[in-house]
N, C-alpha and C positions, 0 to 999 in steps of 0.2 A: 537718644532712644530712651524712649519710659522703663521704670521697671518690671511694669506688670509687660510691658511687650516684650522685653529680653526674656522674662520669666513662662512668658509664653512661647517662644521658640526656643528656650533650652529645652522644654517639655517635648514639644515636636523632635526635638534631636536625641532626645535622650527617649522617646518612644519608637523612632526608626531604629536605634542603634539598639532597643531592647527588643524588636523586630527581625534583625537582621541576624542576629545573635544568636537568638529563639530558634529561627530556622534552620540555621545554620547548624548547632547542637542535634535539634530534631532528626536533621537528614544524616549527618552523621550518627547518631544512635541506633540507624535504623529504620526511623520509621514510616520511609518510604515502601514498599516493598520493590523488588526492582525484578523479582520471578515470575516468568509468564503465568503462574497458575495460580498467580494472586489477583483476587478481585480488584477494578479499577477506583480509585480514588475518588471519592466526591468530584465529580466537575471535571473530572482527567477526560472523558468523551469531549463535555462539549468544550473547554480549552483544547482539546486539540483540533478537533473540527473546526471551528473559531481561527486558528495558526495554519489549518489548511486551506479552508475559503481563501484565506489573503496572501497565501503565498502563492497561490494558483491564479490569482489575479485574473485579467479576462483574457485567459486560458482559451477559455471558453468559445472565440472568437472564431478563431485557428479550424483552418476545415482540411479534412486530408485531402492533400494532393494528387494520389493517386487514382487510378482509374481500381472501380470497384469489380473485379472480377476474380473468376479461378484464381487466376496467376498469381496475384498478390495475397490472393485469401492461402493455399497451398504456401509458399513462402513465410506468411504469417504462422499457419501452422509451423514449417517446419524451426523456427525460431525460440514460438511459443513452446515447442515440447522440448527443445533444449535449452531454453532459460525460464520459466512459467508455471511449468504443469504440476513442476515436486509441491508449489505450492494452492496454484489457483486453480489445481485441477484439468481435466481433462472430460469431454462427453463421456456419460457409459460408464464412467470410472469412479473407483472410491476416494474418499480423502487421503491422501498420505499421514503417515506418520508422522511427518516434518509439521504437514499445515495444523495437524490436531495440537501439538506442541506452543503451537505458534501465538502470542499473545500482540496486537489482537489479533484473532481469528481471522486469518486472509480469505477472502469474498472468493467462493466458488463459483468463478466465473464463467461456467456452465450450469450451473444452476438455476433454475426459473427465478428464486429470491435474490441470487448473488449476484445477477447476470448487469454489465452498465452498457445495456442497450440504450438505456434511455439516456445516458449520461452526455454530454454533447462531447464529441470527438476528441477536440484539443484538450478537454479536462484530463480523459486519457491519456495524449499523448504527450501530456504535461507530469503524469505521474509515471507512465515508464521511462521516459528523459531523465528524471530529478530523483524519482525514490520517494521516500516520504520516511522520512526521522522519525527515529524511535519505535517504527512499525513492523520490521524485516523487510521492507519493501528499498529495494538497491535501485539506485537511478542504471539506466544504460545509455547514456550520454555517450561514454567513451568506450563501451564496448560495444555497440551496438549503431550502425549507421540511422540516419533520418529516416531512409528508406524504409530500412528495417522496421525501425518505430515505427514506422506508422502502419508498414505490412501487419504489423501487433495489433493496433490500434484497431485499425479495421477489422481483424478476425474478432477482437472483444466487443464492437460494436456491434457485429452481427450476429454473436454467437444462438441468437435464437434461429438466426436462417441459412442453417449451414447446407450448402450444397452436398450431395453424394458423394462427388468428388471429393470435399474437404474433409466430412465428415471419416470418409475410408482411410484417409491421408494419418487420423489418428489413432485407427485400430491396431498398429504396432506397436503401440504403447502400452496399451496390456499384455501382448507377449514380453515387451523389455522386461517390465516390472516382475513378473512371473521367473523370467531365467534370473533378473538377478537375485529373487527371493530363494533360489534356490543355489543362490551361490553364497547366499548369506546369511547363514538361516539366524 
């Protein structure tokens, strides 16, 4: 081997290893910030967007099984408001406390803007299966059956065309919040 070639990959090694290093110092100093109320880091959106496209993989494909009606939509609901709503909301209802908290910001999924009507199915019911790291968002893989998933699924896919039926299904929700605001003040 040449000298200028060895002399060129000590360089490479010794500019990774002043990389690695570098970094390494950085994040330990701090200068990550790692509190929801810090602004997001250059490129932290789209590196993470970027690590969810490909973990989501064709996701996308996946069409719910269910038959689309009350039944599974009410079910969905009743799920939805026991593991869901502290964060992604509820019709008619304000943000919680938790979601204001919450970095990023979980998609009020009742919301006109929030809402992943358009989203194709399995993307859905790819992200309440898995979770999504570093988000707050918990997979329910193992607390939550297939079924269930997708009873979810389907009520966030439709949330723009909710039935009376469904829609009434979540007006106890703002009495819950209400008694327990005043158990907690």
């Amino acid at each position: 081997m040449s000298s200028s070639l060895r002399g060129f990959l000590l360089g490479v090694l010794v500019t990774l290893v002043i990389l690695v290093v570098g970094s390494y110092l950085f994040v330990r100093a701090g200068g990550i910030p790692m509190q929801t109320t810090a602004q997001p880091l250059p490129l932290e959106k789209t590196i993470a967007a970027m690590a969810l496209r490909a973990s989501i993989g064709n996701a996308a494909d996946q069409k719910d099984p269910l038959l689309f009606d009350d039944g599974n939509m009410l079910a969905g609901v009743k799920e939805y408001k026991e593991h869901c709503a502290v964060c992604h909301g509820a019709p008619g209802q304000p943000r919680t406390a938790i979601s204001k908290g919450m970095f990023p910001h979980p998609p009020q999924l009742f919301e006109k803007d929030d809402m992943v009507t358009d989203d194709p199915e399995g993307v859905t019911y790819w992200k309440v299966t898995h979770g999504i790291r570093l988000s707050g968002m918990p997979g329910f893989a193992n607390t939550l059956s297939d079924t269930q998933r997708w009873q979810v699924t389907m009520l966030a896919a439709h949330a723009d065309k909710l039935s009376p039926a469904v829609r009434a299904a979540f007006s106890d929700l703002g009495s819950q919040k209400s008694n327990e605001a005043a158990r907690h003040p």
